[in-house]
FIDRENBA-586935 format. One record per residue (C-alpha): chain; residue number from 1; x negated, y, z negated; residue in three letters. Coordinates in nm, 4 decimals. Example, Ala and Ser with C-alpha at 12.3 -4.5 7.8 and 13.67 -1.06 7.14 Angstrom:
BEGIN
SITE   chain   resi         px         py         pz   resn
SITE       A      1    -1.2300    -0.4500    -0.7800    ALA
SITE       A      2    -1.3670    -0.1060    -0.7140    SER
! end
This chain:
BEGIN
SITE   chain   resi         px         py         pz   resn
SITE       A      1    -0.2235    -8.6094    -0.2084    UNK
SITE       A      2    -0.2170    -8.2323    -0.3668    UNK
SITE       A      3     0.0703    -8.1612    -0.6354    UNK
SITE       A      4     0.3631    -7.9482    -0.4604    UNK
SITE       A      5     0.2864    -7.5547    -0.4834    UNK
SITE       A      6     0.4577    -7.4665    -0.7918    UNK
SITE       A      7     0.7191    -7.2216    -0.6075    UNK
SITE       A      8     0.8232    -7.5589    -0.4280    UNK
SITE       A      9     0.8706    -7.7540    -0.7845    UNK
SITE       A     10     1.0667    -7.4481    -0.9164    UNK
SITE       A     11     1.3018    -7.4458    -0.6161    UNK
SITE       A     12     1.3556    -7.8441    -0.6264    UNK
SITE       A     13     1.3902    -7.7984    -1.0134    UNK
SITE       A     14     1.7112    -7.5327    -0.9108    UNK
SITE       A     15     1.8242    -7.7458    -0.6808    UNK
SITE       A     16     1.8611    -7.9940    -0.9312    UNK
SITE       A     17     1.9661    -7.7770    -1.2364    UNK
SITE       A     18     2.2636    -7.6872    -0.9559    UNK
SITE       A     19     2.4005    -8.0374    -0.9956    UNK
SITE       A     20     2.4929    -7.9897    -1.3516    UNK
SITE       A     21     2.2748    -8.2837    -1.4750    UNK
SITE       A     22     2.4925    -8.2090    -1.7988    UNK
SITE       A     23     2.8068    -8.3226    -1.6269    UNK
SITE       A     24     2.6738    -8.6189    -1.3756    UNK
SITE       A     25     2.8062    -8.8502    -1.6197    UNK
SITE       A     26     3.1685    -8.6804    -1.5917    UNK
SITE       A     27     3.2092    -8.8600    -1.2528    UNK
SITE       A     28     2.9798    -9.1425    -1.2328    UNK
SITE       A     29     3.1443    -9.2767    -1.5804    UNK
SITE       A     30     3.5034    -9.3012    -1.4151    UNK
SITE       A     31     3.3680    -9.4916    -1.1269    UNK
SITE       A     32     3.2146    -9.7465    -1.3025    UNK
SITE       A     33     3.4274    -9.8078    -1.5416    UNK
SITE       A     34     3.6934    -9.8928    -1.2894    UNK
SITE       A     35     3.4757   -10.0563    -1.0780    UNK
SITE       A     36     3.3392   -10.3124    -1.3286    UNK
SITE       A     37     3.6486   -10.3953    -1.5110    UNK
SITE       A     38     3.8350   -10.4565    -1.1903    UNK
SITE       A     39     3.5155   -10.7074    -1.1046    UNK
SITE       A     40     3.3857   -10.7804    -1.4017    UNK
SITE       A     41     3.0567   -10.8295    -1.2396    UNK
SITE       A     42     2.7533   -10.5753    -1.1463    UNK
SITE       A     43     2.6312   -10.5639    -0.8075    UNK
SITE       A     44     2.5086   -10.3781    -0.5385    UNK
SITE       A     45     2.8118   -10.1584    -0.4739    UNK
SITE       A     46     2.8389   -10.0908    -0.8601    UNK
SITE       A     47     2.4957    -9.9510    -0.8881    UNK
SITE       A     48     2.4780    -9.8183    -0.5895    UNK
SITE       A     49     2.8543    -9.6476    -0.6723    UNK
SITE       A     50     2.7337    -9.5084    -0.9639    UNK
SITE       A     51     2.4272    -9.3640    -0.8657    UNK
SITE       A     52     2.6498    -9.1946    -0.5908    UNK
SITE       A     53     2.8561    -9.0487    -0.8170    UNK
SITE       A     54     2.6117    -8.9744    -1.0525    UNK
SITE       A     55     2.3948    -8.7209    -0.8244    UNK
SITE       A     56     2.4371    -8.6650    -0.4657    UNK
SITE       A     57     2.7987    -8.6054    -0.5289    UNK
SITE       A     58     2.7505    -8.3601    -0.8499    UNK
SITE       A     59     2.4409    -8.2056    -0.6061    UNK
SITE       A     60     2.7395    -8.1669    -0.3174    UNK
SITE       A     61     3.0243    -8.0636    -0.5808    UNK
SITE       A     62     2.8389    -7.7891    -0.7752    UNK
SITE       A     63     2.5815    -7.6936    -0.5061    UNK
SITE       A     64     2.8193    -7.5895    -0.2675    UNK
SITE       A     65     2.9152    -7.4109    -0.5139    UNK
SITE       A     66     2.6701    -7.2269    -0.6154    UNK
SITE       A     67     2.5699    -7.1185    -0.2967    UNK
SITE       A     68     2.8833    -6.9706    -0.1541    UNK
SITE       A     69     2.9582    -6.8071    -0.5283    UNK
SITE       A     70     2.6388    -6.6370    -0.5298    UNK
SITE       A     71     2.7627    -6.2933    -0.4982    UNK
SITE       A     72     3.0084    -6.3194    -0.7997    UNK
SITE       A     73     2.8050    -6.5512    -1.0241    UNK
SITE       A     74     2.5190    -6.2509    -0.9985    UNK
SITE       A     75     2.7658    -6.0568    -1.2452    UNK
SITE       A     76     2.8732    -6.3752    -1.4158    UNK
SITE       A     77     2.6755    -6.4116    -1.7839    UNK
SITE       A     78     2.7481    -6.7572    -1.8014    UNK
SITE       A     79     2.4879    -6.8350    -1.4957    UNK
SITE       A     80     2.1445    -6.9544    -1.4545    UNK
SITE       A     81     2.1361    -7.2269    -1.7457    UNK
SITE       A     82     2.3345    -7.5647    -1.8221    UNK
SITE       A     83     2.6610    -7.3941    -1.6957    UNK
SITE       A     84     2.5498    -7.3169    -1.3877    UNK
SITE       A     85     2.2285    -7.2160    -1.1266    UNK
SITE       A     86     2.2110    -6.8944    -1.0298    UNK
SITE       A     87     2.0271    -7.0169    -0.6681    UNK
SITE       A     88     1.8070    -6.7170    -0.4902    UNK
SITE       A     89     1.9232    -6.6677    -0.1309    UNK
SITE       A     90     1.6120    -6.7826    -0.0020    UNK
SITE       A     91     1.6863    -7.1764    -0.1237    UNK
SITE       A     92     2.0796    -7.1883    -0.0030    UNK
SITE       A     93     1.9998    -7.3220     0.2827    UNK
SITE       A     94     1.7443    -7.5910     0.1194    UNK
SITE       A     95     2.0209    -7.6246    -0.1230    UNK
SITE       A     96     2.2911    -7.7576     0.1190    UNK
SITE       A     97     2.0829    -7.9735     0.3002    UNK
SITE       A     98     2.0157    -8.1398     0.0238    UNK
SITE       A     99     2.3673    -8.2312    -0.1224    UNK
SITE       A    100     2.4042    -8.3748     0.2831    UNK
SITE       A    101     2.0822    -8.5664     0.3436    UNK
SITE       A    102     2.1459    -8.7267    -0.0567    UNK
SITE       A    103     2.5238    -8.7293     0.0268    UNK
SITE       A    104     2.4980    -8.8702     0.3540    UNK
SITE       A    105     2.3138    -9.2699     0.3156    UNK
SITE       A    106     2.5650    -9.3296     0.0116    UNK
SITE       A    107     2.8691    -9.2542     0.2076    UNK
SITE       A    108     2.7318    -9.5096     0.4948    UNK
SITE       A    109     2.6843    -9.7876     0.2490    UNK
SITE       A    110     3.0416    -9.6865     0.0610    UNK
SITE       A    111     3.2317    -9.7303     0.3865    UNK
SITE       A    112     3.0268   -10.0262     0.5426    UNK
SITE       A    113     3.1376   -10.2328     0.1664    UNK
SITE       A    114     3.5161   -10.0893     0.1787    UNK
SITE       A    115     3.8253   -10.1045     0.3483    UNK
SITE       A    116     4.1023    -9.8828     0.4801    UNK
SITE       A    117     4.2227    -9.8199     0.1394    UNK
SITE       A    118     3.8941    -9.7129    -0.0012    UNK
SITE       A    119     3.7908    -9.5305     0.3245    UNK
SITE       A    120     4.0976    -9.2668     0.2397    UNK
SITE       A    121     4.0065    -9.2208    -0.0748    UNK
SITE       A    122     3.6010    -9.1894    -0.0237    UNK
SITE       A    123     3.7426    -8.9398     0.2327    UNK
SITE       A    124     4.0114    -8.7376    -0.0059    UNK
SITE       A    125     3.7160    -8.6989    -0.2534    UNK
SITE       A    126     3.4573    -8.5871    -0.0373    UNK
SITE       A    127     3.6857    -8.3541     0.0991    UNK
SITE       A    128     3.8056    -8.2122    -0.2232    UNK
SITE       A    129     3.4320    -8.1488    -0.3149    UNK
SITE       A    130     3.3704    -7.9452     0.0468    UNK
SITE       A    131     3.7175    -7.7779     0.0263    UNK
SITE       A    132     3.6743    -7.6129    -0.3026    UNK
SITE       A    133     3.4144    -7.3880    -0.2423    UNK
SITE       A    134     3.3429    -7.3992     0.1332    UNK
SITE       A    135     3.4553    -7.0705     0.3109    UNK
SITE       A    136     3.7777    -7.1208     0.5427    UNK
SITE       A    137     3.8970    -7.3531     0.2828    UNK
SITE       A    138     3.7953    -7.2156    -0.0857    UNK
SITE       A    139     4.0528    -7.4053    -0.2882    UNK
SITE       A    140     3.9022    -7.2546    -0.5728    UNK
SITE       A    141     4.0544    -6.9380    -0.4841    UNK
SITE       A    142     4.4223    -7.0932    -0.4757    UNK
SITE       A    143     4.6062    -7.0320    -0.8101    UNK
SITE       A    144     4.7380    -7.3915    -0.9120    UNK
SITE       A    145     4.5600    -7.5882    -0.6315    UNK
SITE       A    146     4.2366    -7.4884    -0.7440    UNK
SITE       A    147     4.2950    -7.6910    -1.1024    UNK
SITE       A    148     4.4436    -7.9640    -0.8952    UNK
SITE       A    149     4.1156    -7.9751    -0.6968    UNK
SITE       A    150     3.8752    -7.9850    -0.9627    UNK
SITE       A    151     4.0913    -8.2559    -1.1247    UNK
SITE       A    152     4.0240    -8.4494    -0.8060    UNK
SITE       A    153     3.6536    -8.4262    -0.8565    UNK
SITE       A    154     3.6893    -8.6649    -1.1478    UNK
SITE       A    155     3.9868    -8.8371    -1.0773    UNK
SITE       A    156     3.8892    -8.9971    -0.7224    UNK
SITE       A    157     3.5665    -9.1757    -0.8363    UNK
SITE       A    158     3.7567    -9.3823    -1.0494    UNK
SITE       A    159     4.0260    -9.4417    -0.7604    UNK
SITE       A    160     3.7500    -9.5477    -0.5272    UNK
SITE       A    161     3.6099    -9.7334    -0.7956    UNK
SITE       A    162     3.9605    -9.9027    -0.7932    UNK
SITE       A    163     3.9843    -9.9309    -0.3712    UNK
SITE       A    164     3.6427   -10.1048    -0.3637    UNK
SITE       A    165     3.6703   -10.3572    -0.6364    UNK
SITE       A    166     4.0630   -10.4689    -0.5132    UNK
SITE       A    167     4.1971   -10.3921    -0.8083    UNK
SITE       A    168     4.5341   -10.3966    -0.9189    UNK
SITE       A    169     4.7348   -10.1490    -0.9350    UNK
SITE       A    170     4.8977   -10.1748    -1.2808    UNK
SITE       A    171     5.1955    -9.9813    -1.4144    UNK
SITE       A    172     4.8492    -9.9573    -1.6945    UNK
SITE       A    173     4.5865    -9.8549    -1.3986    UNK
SITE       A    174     4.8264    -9.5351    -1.2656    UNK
SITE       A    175     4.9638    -9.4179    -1.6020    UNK
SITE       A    176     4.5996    -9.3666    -1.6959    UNK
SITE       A    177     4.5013    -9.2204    -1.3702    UNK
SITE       A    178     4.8047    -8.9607    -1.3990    UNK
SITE       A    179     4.6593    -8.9124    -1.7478    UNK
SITE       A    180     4.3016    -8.8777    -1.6323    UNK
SITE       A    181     4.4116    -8.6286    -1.3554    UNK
SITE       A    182     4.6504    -8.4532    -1.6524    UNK
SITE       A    183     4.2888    -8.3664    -1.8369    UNK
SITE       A    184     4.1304    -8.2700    -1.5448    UNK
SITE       A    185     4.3720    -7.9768    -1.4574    UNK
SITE       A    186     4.3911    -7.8663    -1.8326    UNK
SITE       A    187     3.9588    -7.8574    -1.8327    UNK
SITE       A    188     3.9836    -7.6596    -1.5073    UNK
SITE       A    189     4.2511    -7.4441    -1.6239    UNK
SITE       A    190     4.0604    -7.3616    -1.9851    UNK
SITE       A    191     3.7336    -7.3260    -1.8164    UNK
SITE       A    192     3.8399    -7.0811    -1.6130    UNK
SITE       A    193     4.0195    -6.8447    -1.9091    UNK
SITE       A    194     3.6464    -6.7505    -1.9803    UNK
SITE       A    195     3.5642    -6.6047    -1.6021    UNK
SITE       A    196     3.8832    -6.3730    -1.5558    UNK
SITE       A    197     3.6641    -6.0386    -1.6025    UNK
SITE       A    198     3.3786    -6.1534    -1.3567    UNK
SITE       A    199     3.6149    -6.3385    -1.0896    UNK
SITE       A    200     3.8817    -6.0408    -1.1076    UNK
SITE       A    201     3.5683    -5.7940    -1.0516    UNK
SITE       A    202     3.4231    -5.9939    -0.7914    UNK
SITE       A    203     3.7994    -6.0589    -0.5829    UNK
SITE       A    204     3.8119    -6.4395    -0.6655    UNK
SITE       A    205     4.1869    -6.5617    -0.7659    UNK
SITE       A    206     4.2029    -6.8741    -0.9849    UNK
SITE       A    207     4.5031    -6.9976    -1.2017    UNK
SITE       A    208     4.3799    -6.7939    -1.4964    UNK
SITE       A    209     4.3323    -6.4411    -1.3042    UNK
SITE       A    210     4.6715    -6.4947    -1.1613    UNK
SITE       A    211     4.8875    -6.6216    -1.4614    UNK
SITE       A    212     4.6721    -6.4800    -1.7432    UNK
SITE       A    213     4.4717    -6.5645    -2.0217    UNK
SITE       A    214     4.7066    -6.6649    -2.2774    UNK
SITE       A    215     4.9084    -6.8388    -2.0157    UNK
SITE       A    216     4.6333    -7.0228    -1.8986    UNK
SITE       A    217     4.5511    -7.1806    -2.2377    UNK
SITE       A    218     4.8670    -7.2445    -2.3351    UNK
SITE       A    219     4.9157    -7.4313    -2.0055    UNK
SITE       A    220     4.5750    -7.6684    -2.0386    UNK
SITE       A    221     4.7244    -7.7680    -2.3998    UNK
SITE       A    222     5.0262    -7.8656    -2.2918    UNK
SITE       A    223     4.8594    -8.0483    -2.0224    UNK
SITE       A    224     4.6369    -8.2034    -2.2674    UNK
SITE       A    225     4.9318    -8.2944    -2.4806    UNK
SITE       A    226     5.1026    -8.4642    -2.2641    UNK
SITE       A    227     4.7380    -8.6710    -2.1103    UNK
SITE       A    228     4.7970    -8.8148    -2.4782    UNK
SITE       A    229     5.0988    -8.9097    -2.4632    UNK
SITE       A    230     5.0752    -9.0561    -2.1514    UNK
SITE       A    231     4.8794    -9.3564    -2.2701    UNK
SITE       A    232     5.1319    -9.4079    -2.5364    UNK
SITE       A    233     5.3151    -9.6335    -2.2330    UNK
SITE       A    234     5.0075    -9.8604    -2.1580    UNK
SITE       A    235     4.9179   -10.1498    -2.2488    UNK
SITE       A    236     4.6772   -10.2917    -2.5291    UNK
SITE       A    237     4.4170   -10.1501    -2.6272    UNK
SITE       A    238     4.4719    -9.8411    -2.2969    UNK
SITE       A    239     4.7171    -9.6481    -2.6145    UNK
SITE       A    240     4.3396    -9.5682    -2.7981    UNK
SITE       A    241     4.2717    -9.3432    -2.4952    UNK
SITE       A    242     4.5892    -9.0995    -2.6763    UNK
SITE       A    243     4.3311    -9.0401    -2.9494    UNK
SITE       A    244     4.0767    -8.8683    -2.6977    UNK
SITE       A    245     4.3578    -8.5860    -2.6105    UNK
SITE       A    246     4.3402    -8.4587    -2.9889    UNK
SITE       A    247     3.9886    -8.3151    -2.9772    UNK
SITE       A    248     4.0593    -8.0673    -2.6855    UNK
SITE       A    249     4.3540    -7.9632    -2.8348    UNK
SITE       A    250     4.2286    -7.8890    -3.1499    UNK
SITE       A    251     3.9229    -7.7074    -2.9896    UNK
SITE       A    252     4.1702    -7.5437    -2.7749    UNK
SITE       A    253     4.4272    -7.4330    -3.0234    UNK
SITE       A    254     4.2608    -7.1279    -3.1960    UNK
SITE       A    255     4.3054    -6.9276    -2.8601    UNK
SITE       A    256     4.6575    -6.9880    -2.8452    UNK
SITE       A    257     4.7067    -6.6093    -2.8446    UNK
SITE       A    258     4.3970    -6.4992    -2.6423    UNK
SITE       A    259     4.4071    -6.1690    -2.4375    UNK
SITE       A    260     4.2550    -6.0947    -2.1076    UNK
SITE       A    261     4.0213    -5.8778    -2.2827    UNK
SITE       A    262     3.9088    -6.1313    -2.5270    UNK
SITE       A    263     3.9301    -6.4385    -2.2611    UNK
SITE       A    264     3.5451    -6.4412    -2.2412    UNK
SITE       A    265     3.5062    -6.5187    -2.6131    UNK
SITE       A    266     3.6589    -6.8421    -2.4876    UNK
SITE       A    267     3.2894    -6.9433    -2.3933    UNK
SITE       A    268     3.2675    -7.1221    -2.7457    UNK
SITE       A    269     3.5082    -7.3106    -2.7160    UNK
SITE       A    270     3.4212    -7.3743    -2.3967    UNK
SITE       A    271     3.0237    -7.4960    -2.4628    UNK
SITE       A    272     3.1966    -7.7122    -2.7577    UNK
SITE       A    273     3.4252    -7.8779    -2.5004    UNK
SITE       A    274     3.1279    -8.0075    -2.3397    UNK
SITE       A    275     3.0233    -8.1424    -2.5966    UNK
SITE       A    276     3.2846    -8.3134    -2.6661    UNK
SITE       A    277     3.3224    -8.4864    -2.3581    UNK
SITE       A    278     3.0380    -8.7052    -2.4668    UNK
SITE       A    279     3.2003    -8.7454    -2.7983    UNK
SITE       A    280     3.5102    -8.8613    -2.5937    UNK
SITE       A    281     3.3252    -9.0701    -2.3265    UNK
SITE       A    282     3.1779    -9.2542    -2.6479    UNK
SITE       A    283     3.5169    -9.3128    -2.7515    UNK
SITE       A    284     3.6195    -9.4220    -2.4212    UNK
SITE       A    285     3.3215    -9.6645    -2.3590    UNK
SITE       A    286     3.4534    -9.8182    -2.7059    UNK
SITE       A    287     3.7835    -9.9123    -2.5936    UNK
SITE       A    288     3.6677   -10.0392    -2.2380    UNK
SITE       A    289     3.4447   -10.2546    -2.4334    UNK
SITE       A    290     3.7484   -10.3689    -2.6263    UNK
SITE       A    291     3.9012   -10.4323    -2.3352    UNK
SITE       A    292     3.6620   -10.6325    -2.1410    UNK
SITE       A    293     3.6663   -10.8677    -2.4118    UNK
SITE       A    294     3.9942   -10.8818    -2.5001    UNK
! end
């Protein structure tokens, strides 16, 4: 059997870089974490779970995306690397098929395993993904609701995690959740201080264009703030998880006073805060562990 033709290896290879490989971990992590220590077992629908979360859904989330964006990401500096694919015309189409034939044989197993429960919140996810970028809908483009969205990304893996396993639903389990969704909206809202020239000049609305840079920061550390001090009121060893707040708000903090003019400076801070999000998901796996054996 011949080796593809290498124009076919470099569109699968931006197909792929569209996912955000950098980021899969940002919703497969929340999954399984409330999957397994609702269990406490691995199995089929754990793996399988994860590997959902991991990929097809990052490949639906951010290459959606991507394709409907194309026109304003062209004049967007921050595309065509780890931050984003900048995907030629010709491969949109490839691109969306894709994120549905990978999306697609996951969702059948994820509703044949679950229930009612789980079934609404499979569906509120995969929705959120579609509705975001999808013209007709374009979330993204809705001041307020657009940081709400993306916080759903991350928030409803864990949730179905949750729905599938039965767990409980602890005061603990939605106080972190409320925290978890807290951090989403603040990442959302910080990312998108960095974009307000390019979305402005290519007509796209999101919470920063609308309310301002320094606004906009402001906003995601308060949100951040009070993420942290949300787990204060959980139980043992769930009050940890306030420690993971502190980073963002310290990498946050020295744009306290940014300017519209200055917001895409915020791209430092921005490429650090992914980087911290490993640094933080270490911390995190630390006090599940702790918790699991506790």
């Amino acid at each position: 059997m011949s080796a593809p033709a290498p124009s076919v290896r470099t569109d699968l290879a931006q197909i792929l870089l569209s996912s955000r490989p950098i980021s899969w971990i940002n919703t497969a992590f929340p999954f399984a974490a409330a999957y397994v220590l609702s269990t406490r077992e691995i199995d089929l629908t754990l793996v399988l779970g994860t590997l959902y979360f991991l990929i097809p859904y990052n490949l639906a989330m951010y290459g959606i995306n991507d394709v409907f964006d194309y026109a304003s990401d062209l004049a967007n500096p921050r595309k065509g690397g780890i931050e984003g694919a900048l995907l030629s015309p010709r491969i949109h189409r490839a691109t969306l098929w894709a994120a549905a034939v990978t999306n697609i044989p996951f969702l059948v197993y994820l509703v044949a395993v679950g229930d009612p429960v789980s079934w609404v919140w499979l569906a509120i996810s995969v929705f959120a993904v579609i509705a975001y970028s999808a013209p007709g809908l374009r979330f993204k483009e809705r001041p307020f609701l657009d940081s709400t969205t993306s916080s759903l990304h991350f928030v409803t893996p864990a949730i179905v995690g949750l729905a599938l396993a039965n767990g409980p639903v602890t005061v603990t389990a939605v106080i972190v959740l409320v925290a978890f969704f807290l951090w989403g909206m603040a990442a959302h809202a910080f990312g998108a201080v960095q974009d307000i020239g390019p979305d402005r000049e290519g007509g796209i609305g999101s919470i920063a264009t609308v309310i301002g840079a320094r606004a906009t920061v402001r906003l995601a550390i308060v949100l951040w703030i009070l993420a942290g001090a949300a787990m204060l009121f959980t139980s043992w060893p769930a009050p940890l998880g306030a420690l993971l707040a502190l980073p963002y708000i310290v990498n946050a903090a020295p744009w306290w006073n940014v300017t519209d003019d200055t917001s895409g400076r915020t791209n430092r801070a921005w490429r650090r805060f992914i980087a911290l999000n490993y640094f933080a998901g270490f911390l995190a796996t630390m006090i599940l562990i702790l918790a699991w054996v506790s």
